[in-house]
Structures are given as C-alpha cells and as structure tokens.
C-alpha positions in Angstrom: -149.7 17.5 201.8 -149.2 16.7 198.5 -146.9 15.3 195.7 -146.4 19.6 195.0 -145.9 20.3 198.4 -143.6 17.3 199.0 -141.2 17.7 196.1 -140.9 21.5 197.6 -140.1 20.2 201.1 -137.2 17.5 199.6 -135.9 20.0 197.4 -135.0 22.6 200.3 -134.3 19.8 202.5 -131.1 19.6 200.4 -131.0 22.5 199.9 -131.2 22.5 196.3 -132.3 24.6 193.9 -135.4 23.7 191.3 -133.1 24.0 188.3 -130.3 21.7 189.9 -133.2 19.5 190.9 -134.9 19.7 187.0 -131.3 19.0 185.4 -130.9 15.8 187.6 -133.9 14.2 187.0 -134.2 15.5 183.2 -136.6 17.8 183.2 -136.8 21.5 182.1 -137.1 23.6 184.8 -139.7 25.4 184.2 -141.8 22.0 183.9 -140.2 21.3 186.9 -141.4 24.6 188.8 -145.1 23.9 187.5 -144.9 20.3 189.2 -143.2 21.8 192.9 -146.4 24.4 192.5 -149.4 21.9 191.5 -149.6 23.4 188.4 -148.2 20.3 186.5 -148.8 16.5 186.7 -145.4 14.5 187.5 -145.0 11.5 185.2 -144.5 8.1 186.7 -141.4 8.0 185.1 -140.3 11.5 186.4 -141.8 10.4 189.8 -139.3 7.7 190.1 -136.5 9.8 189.0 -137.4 12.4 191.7 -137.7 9.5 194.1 -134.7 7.8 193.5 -132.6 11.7 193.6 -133.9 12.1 196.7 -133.1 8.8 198.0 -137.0 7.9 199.0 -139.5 5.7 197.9 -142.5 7.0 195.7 -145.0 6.2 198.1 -143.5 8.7 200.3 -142.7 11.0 197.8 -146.3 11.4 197.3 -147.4 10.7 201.0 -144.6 11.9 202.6 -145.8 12.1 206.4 -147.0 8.8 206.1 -150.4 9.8 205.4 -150.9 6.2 203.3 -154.4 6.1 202.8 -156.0 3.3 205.1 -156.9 -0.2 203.9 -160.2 -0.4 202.3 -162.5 -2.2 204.0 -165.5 -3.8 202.1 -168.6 -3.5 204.9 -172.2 -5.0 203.8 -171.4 -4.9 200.1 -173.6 -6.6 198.2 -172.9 -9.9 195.7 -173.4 -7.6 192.5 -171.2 -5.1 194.6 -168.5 -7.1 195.2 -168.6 -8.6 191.3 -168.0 -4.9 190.4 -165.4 -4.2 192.6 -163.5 -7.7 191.4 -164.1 -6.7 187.6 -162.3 -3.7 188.4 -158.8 -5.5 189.5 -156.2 -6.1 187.5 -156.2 -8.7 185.4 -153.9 -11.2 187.7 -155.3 -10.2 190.8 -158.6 -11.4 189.1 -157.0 -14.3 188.2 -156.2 -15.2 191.9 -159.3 -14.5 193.4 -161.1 -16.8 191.4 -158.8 -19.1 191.9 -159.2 -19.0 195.3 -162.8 -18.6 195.0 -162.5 -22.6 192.2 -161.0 -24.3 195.4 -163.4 -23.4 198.0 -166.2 -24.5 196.0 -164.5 -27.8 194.3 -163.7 -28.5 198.5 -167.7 -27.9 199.5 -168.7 -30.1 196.8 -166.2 -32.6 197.6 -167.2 -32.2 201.4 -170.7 -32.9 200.8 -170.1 -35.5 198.1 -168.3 -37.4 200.9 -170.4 -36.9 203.6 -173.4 -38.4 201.7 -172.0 -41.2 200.3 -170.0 -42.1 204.2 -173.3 -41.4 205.4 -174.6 -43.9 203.6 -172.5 -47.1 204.3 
C-alpha cells in the first residue's frame, strides 16, 4: 500500500469524510481528494498533520502494515563504493563516521607504535 491508499484506509476507519479530514488538517479538500487518490504529493508538513489527526506515527502513515523497508545491507562494496555511499549522508552522520573511523586509526598507530618500541627493550 501506499501513503494514497493509507490515508483512504484511516479516513474510513473513522469514519470520516475527506472534507472533515481536509478542514482538520488545513487543507482544501479538493487537494486533499488528489492526495487520498495518488494524484497529489502530501507535504511533510501536511503528512504530520494527517499523522498526528489520526493519532499515528508518519512512518506508519506511509507504511501502514508495517511494510518498513528492510535494513540496508552493504555486501562486497568496494572502497570507492563505500566513499560514495558516505558522501551521500548527512552532514552529522558524516561527521560521526569519520570520527569513528580517526579513533580506529590513531588506536592502530598507537598499537604498533607500542609494540615496536616494548619490543625493543
């Protein structure tokens, strides 16, 4: 199903109208009638509006059966591959990678720094 299909199912399972639904959320209803029939992108802003009117989450507003998609799941991806995919984050989640990626490298450096120089007394 989708966000069209869903918003259809909500509205009849309180058995509401599409104009009662449009006026509560803000929205003309004929807007409102293109978005319960595909026809018509819902805003993020109207999304939460519908989500919060009929007392759900927006994740399930738009995956309503639970039909999350699953994880993703990074299989045999090359080094140039996985740059991509990083550069593609946002710009915090970047943030932590590399930060995560700045102590594994200072702690193999200090690793072998110490090793060589134990090794050696």
């Amino acid at each position: 199903m989708n966000i069209a299909d869903n918003l259809k199912v909500f509205r009849e399972q309180k058995g509401l109208l599409q104009k009662e639904v449009a006026n509560a959320v803000g929205v003309h209803p004929s807007n409102y009638s293109k978005m319960e029939k595909g026809e018509r992108d819902v805003s993020i802003e109207v999304a939460d509006k519908l989500a919060k009117f009929f007392g759900v989450t927006i994740d399930e507003l738009v995956h309503m059966t639970n039909q999350v998609p699953d994880e993703i799941t990074i299989v045999d991806k090359s080094v140039s591959e996985r740059i991509n995919l990083i550069q593609q984050l946002e710009e915090e989640d970047k943030k932590a990678i590399y930060r995560i990626i700045d102590s594994m490298l200072t702690k193999s450096k200090f690793k072998d720094f110490f090793n060589k120089n134990v090794a050696s007394l």
